[in-house]
DRENSEDO-245134 format. One record per residue (C-alpha): residue number from 1; x, y, z. Coordinates in steps of 0.5 Angstrom, whole numbers, plus 500, padded with zeros to 3 digits. Example, Ala and Ser with C-alpha at 12.3 -4.5 7.8 and 13.67 -1.06 7.14 Angstrom:
2
1	525	491	516;
2	527	498	514;
END
This chain:
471
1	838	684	916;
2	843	679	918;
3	840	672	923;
4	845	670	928;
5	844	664	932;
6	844	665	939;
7	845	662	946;
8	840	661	951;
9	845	666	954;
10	844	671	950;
11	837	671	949;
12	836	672	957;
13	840	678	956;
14	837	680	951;
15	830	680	954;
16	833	684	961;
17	835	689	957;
18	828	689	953;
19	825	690	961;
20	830	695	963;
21	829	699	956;
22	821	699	956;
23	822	701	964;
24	827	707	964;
25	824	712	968;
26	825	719	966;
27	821	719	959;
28	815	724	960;
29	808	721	958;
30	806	728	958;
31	810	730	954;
32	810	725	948;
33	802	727	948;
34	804	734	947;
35	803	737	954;
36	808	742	956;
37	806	741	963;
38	811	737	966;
39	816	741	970;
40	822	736	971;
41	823	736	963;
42	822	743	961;
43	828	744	967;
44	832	738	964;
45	831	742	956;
46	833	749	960;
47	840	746	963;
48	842	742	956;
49	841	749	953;
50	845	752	959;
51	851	748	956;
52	851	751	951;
53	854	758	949;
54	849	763	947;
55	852	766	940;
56	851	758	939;
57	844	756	941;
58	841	757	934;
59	839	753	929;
60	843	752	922;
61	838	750	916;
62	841	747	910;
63	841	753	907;
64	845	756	912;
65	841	760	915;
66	840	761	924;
67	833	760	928;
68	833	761	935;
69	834	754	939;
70	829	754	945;
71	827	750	950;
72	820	750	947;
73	823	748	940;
74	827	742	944;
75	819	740	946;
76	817	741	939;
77	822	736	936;
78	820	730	941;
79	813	732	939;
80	814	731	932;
81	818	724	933;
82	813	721	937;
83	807	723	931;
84	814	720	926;
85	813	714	930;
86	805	713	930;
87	805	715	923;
88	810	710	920;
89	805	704	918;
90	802	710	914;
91	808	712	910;
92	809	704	908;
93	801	703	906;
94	802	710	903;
95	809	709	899;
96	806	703	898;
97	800	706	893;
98	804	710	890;
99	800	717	893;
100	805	719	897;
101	812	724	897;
102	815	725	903;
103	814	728	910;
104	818	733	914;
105	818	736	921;
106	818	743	922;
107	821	744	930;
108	819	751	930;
109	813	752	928;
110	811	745	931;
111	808	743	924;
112	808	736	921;
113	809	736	913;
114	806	732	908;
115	806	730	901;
116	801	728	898;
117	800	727	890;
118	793	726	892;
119	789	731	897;
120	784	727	899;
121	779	726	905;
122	781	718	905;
123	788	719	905;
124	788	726	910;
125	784	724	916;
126	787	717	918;
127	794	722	919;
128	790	728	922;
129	787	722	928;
130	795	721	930;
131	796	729	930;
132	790	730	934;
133	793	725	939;
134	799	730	939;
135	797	736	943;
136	800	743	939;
137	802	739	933;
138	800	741	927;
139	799	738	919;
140	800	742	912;
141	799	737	907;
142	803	739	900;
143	800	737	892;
144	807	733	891;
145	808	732	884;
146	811	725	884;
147	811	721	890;
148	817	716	894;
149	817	711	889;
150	818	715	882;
151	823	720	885;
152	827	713	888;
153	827	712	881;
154	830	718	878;
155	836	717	883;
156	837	711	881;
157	836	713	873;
158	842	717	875;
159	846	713	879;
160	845	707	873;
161	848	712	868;
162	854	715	873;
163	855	711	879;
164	859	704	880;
165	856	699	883;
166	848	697	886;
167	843	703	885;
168	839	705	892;
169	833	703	888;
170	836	696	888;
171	839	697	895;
172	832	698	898;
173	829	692	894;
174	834	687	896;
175	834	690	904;
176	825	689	903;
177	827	682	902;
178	826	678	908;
179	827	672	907;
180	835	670	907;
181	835	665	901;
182	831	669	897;
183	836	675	898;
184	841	671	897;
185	838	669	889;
186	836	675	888;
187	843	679	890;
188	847	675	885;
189	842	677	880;
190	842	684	881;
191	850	684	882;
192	851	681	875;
193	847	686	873;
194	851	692	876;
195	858	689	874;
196	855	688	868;
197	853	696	867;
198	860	698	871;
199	864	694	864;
200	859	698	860;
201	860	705	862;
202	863	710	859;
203	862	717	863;
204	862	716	871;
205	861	723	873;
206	864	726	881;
207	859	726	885;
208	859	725	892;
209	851	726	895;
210	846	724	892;
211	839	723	895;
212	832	725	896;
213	831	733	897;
214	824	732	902;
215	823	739	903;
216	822	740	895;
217	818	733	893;
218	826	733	888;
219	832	731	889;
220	838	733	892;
221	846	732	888;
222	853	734	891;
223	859	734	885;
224	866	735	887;
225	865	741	882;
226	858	745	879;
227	860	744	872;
228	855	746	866;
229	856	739	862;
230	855	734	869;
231	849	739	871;
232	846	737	863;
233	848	730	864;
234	845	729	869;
235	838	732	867;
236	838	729	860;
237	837	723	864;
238	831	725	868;
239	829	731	864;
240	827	738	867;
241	821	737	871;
242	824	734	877;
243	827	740	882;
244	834	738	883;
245	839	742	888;
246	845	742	886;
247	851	743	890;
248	858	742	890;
249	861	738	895;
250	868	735	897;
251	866	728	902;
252	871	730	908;
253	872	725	913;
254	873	727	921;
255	879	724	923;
256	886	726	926;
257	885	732	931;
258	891	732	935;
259	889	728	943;
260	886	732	948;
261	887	730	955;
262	880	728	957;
263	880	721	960;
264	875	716	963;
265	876	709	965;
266	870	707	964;
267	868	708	958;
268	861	712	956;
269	860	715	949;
270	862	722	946;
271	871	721	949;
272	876	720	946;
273	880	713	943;
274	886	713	939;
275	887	708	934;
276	894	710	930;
277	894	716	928;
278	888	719	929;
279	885	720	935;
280	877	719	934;
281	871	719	939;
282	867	713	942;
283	860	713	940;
284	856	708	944;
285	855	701	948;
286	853	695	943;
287	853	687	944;
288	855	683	939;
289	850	679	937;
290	853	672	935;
291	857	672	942;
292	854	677	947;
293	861	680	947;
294	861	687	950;
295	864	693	946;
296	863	700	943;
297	861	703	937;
298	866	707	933;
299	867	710	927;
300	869	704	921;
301	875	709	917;
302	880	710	922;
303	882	701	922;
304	880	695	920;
305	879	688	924;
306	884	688	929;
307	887	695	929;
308	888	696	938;
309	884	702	940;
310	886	706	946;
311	884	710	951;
312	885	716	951;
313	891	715	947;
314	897	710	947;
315	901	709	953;
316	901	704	959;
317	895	701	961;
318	891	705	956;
319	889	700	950;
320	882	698	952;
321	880	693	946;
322	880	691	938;
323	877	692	933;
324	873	685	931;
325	867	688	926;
326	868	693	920;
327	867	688	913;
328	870	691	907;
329	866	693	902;
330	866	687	898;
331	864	683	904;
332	858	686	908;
333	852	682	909;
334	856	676	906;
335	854	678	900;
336	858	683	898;
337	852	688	896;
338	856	695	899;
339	856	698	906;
340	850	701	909;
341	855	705	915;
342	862	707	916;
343	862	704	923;
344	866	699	926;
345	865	693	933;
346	871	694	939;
347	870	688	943;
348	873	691	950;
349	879	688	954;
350	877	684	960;
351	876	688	965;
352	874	694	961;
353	867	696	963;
354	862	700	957;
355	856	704	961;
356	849	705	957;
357	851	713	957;
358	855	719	954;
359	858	725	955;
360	857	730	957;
361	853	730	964;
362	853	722	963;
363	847	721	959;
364	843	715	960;
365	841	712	952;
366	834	710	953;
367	834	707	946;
368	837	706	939;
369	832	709	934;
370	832	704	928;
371	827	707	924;
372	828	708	916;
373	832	714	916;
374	828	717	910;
375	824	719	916;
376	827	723	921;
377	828	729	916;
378	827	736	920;
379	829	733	926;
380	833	737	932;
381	840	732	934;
382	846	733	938;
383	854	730	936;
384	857	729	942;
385	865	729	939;
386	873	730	942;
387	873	738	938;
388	870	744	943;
389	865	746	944;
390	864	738	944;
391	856	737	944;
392	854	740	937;
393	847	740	934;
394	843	742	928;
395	837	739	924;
396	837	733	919;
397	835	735	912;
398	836	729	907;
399	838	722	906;
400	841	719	900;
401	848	715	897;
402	855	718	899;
403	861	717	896;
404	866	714	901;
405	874	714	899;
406	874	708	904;
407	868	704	902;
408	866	707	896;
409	859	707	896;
410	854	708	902;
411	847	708	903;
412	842	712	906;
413	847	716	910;
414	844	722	913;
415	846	729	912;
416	845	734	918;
417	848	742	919;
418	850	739	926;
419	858	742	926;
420	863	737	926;
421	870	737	926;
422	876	733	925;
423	876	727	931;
424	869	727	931;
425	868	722	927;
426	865	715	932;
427	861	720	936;
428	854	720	938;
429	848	724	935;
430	843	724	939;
431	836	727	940;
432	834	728	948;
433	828	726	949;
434	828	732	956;
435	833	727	961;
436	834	720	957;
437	837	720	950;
438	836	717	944;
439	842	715	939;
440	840	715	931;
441	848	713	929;
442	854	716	929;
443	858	722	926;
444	862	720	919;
445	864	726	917;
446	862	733	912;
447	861	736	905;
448	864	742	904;
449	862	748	901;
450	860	755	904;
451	855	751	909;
452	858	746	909;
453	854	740	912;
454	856	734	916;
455	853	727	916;
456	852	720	920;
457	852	713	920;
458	844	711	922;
459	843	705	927;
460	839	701	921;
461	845	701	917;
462	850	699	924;
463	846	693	925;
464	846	691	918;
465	853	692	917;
466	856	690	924;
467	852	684	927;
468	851	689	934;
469	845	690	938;
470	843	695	945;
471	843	700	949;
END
């Protein structure tokens, strides 16, 4: 990540706003332990599902088929995030060794799924310590036939062979380098090496997604067509032994829904904004880390920087500020090493004021979840967008590379069944912890297909790319 020098200034406000996040009431103890006793957020599970229409409470896996969305589910989901978050030096210690594939959530049996290439006692007591501490969770551990490291490498084998630019292997490399000097030595290599291999290639085959299937211990790969010779090509490069979805999939932003009347003049999440010509949605407050500026987030293809942004469409006393972060794709990190999101910084006119909420029913974000994406998989989120019925949700099912028509590539995007629709792009997606909320990113747009499946920006990679920090 990016290191900017800060103020004095900018510094305090950093700490109250650590102070404040670390004492936000409305987060349930009782419920991060596993207790469903607690009356006050089980209600506040009840009265998000009343906004929602009965024929849509359901969930859409990432084969299309319905389960049934219930208060108990919504319980499970924030169960399951918290066993996610006591599980995470596990996973790095675990990747590490190379006996570790993968882990997923499953919301409706309440169940915490894990790959392991070895299933052994050294290995599964340490993680059934953590579950014990979660009351109503349960572990499955799965015989995984290759773990995180080896199926990196098989996507990036295709990615060298098919793809320009870095692979993600390469991306993960240089993202685990902390020291900026050495990131910086270490880009020019890897970038020389990439151009190299790009002057060299002689097929570049149309896919838009691609990225690991953690339900399957595989992968998962979307092509603009499922051709018999591109499937073949791709397995001449990995072999037959690693599971591979295939889907087919046209990359399809969210952008130019005509305007709808809904205005706020203080700004939260989830309403709209206008940019010429498009009407999208506001995702959430952020400060600027190398001036303390105070703005929003929102979606990075409908404007570069200094594009105006109004609200909620262009008329008198309607632009509520600029667009002051987006970096190219030849630019980001200053390094020129590719984007991590499709997002983009507005810092507000003064006089404009952005609270810490979202609509509807002024949500207050509690915090951002800046976890690796690859760890969020089967978990229950939200989008709040300008397209009816505005607050959508769905489950997250892979994370990998996409092919953006406007920043080429990104990676670690995360694919989710969340409905989303033209002028959705920007807007949160959230996971509702029983009052509070947690953002996780912001909506980019679908891959289309008969279950056609959306996908957002994480928060690691909107730090990364625009310099911003929050709630």
């Amino acid at each position: 990540m990016r290191r900017f020098k800060k103020s004095v200034g900018l510094l305090i406000t950093m700490t109250l706003i650590a102070i404040l996040t670390a004492t936000v009431p409305g987060i349930s103890s009782d419920l991060a332990s596993g207790k469903n006793g607690n009356n006050e957020t089980m209600t506040n599970f009840y009265s998000l599902l009343s906004d929602t229409k009965p024929e849509d409470r359901y969930i859409r896996d990432q084969h299309g088929n319905r389960s049934p969305l219930t208060a108990e589910v919504l319980s499970n989901n924030v169960k399951l995030f918290e066993v996610s978050k006591r599980f995470n030096s596990l996973w790095d210690k675990y990747e590490a060794e190379g006996i570790f594939g993968g882990a997923f959530a499953d919301v409706f049996t309440c169940t915490f799924n894990v790959w392991l290439k070895e299933i052994k006692e050294e290995y599964t007591k340490p993680i059934e310590s953590i579950i014990r501490e979660i009351e109503g969770v349960e572990v499955k551990f799965i015989k995984a036939r290759f773990s995180l490291i080896e199926l990196y490498m098989f996507q990036s084998m295709i990615e060298e062979a098919f793809l320009n630019g870095l692979t993600s292997y390469e991306v993960r490399l240089l993202d685990s380098i902390k020291d900026r000097i050495l990131r910086e030595e270490r880009a020019k290599e890897i970038t020389m090496k990439a151009k190299k291999r790009d002057n060299s290639r002689v097929v570049v085959l149309p896919i838009t997604f691609i990225g690991l299937d953690f339900w399957n211990n595989g992968l998962v790969i979307m092509l603009e067509e499922l051709k018999p010779q591109y499937m073949k090509a791709i397995r001449q490069i990995v072999g037959d032994e690693v599971a591979i979805q295939f889907k087919e999939g046209d990359g399809k932003l969210s952008s130019g829904r005509p305007p709808t009347d809904r205005y706020i003049p203080d700004l939260i999440g989830g309403i709209q904004i206008f940019t010429p010509p498009r009407a999208t949605t506001i995702g959430f407050r952020a400060f600027c880390w190398n001036t303390g500026a105070l703005g929003f987030v929102m979606t990075g293809h409908v404007g570069w920087v200094n594009t105006q942004v109004h609200q909620p469409t262009i008329a008198s006393n309607n632009l509520v500020g600029t667009i002051t972060k987006n970096p190219s794709r030849t630019t980001t990190g200053d390094l020129g090493l590719g984007r991590r999101s499709d997002a983009a910084f507005v810092t507000v006119n003064t006089g404009i004021n952005v609270h810490r909420r979202i609509w509807p029913n002024d949500r207050y974000i509690h915090a951002w979840e800046s976890s690796s994406p690859d760890r969020h998989i089967g978990r229950v989120l939200f989008k709040s967008g300008i397209t009816q019925p505005w607050v959508t949700h769905g489950s997250t099912v892979f994370v990998g590379r996409i092919t953006s028509p406007i920043f080429g590539a990104l990676y670690n995007q995360v694919f989710t069944t969340i409905p989303v629709a033209d002028g959705d792009s920007g807007g949160p997606i959230w996971q509702d912890l029983g009052g509070p909320v947690l953002i996780y990113g912001v909506v980019v747009g679908t891959i289309g297909g008969p279950t056609a499946q959306s996908y957002y920006s994480p928060i690691i990679g909107i730090t990364e790319d625009l310099g911003v920090f929050g709630p």
